[in-house]
C-alpha positions in Angstrom: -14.0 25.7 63.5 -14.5 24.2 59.8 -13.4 21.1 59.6 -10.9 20.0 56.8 -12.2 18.1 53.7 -11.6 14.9 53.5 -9.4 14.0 50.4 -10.8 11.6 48.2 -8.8 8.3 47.9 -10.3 6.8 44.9 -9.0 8.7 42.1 -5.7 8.6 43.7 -5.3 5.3 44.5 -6.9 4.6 40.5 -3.6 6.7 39.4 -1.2 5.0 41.8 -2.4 1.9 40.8 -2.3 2.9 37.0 1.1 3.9 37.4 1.9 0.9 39.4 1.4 -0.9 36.5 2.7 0.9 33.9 6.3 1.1 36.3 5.8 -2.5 36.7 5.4 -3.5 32.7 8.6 -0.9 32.3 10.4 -2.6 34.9 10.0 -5.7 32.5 10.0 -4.2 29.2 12.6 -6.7 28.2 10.8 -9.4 28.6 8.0 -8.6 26.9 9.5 -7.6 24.1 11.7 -11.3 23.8 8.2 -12.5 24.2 6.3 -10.7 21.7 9.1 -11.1 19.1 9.1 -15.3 20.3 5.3 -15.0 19.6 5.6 -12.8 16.0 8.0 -15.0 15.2 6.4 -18.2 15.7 3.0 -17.2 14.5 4.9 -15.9 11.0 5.6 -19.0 10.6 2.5 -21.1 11.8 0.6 -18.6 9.4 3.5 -19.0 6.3 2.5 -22.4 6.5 -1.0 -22.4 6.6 -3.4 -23.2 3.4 -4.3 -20.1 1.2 -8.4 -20.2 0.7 -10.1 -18.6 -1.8 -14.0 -17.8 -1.7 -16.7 -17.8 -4.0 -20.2 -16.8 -3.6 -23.4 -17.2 -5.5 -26.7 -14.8 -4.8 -29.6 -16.2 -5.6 -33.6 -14.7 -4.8 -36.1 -17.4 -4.4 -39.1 -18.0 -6.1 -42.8 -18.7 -5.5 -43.6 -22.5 -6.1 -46.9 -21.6 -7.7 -48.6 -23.7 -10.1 -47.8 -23.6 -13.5 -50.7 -25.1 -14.5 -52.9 -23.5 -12.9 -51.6 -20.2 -14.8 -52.9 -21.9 -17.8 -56.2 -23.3 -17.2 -57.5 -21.3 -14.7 -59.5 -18.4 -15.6 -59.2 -16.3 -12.8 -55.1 -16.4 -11.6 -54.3 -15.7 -7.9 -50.7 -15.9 -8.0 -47.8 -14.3 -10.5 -45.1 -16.8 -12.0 -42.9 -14.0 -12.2 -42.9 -12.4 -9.0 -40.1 -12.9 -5.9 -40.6 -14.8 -3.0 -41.6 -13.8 0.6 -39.7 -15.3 3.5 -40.8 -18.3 3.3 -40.1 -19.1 0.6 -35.9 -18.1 0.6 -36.3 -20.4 3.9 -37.6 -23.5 2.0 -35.0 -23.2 -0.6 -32.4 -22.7 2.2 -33.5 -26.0 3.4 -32.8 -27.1 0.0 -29.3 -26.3 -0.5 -28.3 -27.6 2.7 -30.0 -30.8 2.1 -27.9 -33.9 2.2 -29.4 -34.4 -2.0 -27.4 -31.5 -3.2 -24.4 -32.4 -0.3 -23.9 -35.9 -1.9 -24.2 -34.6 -5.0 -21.1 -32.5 -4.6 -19.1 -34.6 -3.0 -19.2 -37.1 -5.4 -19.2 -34.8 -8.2 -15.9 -33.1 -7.0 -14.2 -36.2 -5.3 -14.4 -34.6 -2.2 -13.4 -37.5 0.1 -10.0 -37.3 -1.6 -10.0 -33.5 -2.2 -9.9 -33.2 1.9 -7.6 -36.2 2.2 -10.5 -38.1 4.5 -10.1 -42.1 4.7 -13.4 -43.7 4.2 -12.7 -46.7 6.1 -11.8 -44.9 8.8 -14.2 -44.4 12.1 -16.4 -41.3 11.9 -15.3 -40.7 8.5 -18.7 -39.7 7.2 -19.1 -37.1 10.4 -16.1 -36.0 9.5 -16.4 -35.4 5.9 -19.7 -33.5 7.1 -17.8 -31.4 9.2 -15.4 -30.3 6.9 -18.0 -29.6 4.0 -20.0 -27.6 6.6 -16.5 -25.3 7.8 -16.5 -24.6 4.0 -19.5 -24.8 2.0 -22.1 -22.0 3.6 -25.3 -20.9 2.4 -27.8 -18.3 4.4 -29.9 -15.7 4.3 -28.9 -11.7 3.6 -30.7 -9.2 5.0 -31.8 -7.9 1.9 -34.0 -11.3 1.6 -32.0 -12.7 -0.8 -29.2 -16.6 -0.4 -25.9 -16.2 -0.4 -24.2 -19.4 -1.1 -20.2 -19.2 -0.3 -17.8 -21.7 -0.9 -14.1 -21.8 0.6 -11.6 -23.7 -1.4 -7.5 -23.7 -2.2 -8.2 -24.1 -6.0 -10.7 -20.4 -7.1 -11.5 -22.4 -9.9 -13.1 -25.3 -7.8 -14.4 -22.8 -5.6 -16.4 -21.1 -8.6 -17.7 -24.2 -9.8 -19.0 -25.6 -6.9 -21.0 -22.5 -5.8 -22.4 -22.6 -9.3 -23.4 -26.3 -8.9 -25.1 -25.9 -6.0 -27.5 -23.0 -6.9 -28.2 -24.7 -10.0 -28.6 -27.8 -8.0 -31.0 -26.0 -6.1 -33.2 -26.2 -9.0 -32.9 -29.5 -10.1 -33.6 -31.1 -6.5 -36.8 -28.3 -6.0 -38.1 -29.8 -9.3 -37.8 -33.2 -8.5 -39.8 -32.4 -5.3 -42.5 -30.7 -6.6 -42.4 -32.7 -9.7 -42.9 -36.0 -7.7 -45.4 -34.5 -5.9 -47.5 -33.1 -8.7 -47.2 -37.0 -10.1 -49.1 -38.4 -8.0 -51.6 -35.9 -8.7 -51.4 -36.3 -12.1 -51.7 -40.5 -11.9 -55.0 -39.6 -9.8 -56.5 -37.2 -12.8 -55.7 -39.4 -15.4 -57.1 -42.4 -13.2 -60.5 -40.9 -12.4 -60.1 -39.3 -16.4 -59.9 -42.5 -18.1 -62.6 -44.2 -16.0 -65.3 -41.8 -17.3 -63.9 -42.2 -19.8 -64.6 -46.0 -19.6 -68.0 -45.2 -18.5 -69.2 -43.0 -21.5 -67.8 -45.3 -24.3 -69.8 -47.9 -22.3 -73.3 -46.1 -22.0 -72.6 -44.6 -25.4 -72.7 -47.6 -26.8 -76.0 -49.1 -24.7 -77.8 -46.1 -25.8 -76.5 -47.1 -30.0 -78.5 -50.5 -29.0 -81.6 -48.6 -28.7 -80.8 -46.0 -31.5 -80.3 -49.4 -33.9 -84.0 -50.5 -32.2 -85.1 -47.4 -33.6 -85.6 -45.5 -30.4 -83.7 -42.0 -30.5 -85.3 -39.4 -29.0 -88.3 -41.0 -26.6 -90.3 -37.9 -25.6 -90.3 -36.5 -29.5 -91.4 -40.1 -30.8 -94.3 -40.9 -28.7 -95.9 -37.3 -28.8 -96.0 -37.4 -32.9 -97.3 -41.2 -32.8 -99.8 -39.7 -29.8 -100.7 -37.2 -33.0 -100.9 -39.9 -35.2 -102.8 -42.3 -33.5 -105.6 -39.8 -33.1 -105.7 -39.3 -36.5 -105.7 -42.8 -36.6 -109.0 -43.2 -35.0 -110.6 -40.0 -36.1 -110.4 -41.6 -39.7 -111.5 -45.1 -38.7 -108.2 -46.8 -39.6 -108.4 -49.0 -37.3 -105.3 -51.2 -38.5 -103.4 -48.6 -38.9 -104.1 -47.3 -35.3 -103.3 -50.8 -33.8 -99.8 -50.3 -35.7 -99.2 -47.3 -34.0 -100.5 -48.5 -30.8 -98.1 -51.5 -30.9 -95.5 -48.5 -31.7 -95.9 -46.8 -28.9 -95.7 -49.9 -26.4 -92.7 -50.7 -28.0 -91.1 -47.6 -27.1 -92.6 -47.6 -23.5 -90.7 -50.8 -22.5 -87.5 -49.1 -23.2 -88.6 -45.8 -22.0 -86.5 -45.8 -18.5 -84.0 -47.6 -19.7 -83.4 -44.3 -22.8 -84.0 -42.0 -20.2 -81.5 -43.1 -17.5 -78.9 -43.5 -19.9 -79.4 -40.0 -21.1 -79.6 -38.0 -17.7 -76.2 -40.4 -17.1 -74.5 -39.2 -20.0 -75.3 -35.4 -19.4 -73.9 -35.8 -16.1 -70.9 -38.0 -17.7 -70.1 -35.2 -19.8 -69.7 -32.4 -17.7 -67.9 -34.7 -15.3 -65.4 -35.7 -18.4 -64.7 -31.5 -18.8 -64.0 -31.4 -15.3 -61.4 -34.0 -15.3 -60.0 -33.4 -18.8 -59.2 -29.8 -17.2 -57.4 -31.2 -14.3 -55.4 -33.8 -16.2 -53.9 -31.0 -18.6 -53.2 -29.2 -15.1 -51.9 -31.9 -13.4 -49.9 -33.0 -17.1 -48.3 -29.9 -16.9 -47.2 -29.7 -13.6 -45.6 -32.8 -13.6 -43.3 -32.4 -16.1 -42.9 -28.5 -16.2 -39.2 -27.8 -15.1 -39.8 -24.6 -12.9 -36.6 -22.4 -11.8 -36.9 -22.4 -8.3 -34.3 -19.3 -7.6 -33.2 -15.9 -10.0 -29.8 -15.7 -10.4 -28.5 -12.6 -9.3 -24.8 -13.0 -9.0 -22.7 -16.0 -10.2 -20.0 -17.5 -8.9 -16.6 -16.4 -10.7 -12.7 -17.4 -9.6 -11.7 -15.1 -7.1 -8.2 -13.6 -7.7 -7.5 -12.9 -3.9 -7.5 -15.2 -1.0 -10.0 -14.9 1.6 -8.2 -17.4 4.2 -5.9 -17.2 6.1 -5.6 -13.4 7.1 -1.9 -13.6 8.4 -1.1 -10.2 10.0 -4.0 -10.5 12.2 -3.0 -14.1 13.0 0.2 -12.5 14.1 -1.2 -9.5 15.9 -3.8 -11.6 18.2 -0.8 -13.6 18.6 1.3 -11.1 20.4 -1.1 -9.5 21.9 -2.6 -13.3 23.4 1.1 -14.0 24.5 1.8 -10.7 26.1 -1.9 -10.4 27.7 -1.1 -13.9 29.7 2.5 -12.9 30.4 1.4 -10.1 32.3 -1.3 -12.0 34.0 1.2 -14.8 35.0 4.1 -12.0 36.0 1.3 -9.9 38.0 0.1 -13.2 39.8 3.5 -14.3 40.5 3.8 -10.8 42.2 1.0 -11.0 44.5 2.0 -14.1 45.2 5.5 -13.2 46.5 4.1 -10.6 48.0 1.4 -12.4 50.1 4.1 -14.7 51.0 6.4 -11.9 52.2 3.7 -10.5 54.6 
């Protein structure tokens, strides 16, 4: 005998319970709709009454912090001025522009403490004043490499002008870094510049002593009074070969000192051209105001708001409110029921 299939009870008792439901939301159609006109209602209003934001952005590409300097002076140059940066670089200058330099800047600059109505006697008032520039000043990276700074504010002219001051404050904070930086350098070169400097003007002027003595080129000298002294005695002069003699010991006594001073001075030299180079580097670096970010797209007064979005406030509204009504009415059920059994 072949037995019978067995029927299936899942997809059944899926369907039964699906229309379980559905008959028991019908049931209590009513309600929900009192409910989800309540919650429309309500949320009109909360959303009516709500502060319009408008948003402005700035996009910005950073910039290699290359030497200038070093473009300059250098004969062979490793790195392009004019090129964009990698990664890192975007990342530094993100550091940048959420630095508390450029934050206090901007808030003192726009009044911000009175702008967001904040008390600054009160406790926690500087967390909170952080809080509220973070919820509306952003700046990040894209994924095309580039910054975007945004700014959310109720005036678009403010909005505008502070995204604008910040990417240009990005610059002037980046140049004050790498400015101070390359100062300290720069006091270093000149230091080590000036004191061999110091120590030519001093041997130049030792080795004029001698030139004044008559001793100015030692090795020259004593070969053509060698010369003449041989002449000297070939002839029979002997006075005038004592003269030369006397000459010549002269010019011996101060032998080492000439020919320290001179080895010295060549080495001096070529020290002083080193350190002349790096000073001009250094010079320039220092007080070279570098762009640290190109420009791409400037902030300008938006002429729609961005915040708040009110028909999706309403619609998650309704749909929140309904969602836990039907929780609530389906828990009450089983509840009822459990107690029944």
């Amino acid at each position: 005998m072949t037995e019978s299939p067995t029927p299936s009870s899942g997809a059944p008792q899926q369907s039964l319970n699906s229309t379980h439901l559905l008959f028991f939301i019908y049931s209590r159609w009513k309600m929900f709709a009192v409910l989800g006109l309540a919650a429309g209602l309500i949320s009109s209003g909360v959303a009516l009454l709500m502060e319009e934001q408008f948003r402005s952005t700035v996009v910005l590409f950073a910039t290699p912090q290359h030497s200038i300097g070093e473009q300059f002076f250098e004969e062979v140059k490793q790195n392009d001025l004019l090129e964009y940066g990698e990664t890192e670089d975007a990342e530094r200058l993100l550091q940048i522009l959420n630095s508390d330099r450029i934050r206090s800047r901007v808030i003192e600059k726009y009044d911000l403490w009175m702008h967001y109505e904040i008390d600054r006697s009160e406790p926690g008032a500087q967390t909170l004043l952080a809080k509220k520039y973070g919820s509306l000043v952003d700046a990040g990276l894209t994924r095309y490499g580039s910054i975007e700074v945004s700014v959310l504010d109720k005036d678009p002219q403010r909005a505008a002008d502070m995204a604008n001051d910040i990417a240009y404050l990005a610059d002037s904070v980046a140049n004050e870094l790498r400015n101070g930086r390359a100062q300290e350098a720069f006091e270093y070169a000149k230091g080590s510049y000036k004191q061999v400097q110091d120590e030519i003007a001093e041997m130049e002027g030792r080795l004029g002593e001698l030139y004044a003595m008559g001793i100015y080129d030692f090795g020259t000298q004593i070969e053509g009074l060698n010369e003449q002294y041989a002449t000297a005695i070939g002839k029979g002069a002997t006075a005038n070969a004592e003269k030369i003699r006397q000459q010549m010991e002269n010019l011996s006594r101060h032998a080492n000192q000439f020919n320290k001073l001179t080895n010295l001075l060549d080495a001096a030299y070529e020290r002083e051209a080193i350190l002349k180079k790096r000073y001009e580097l250094m010079k320039l670096d220092a007080e070279t105001q570098m762009p640290s970010a190109f420009v791409v797209d400037r902030a300008f007064p938006a002429d729609k708001k961005a915040k708040p979005i009110r028909w999706l406030i309403v619609v998650i509204s309704v749909g929140a409110t309904l969602a836990f009504a039907l929780l609530a009415l389906l828990a009450a059920e089983n509840i009822r029921k459990a107690s029944a059994e």
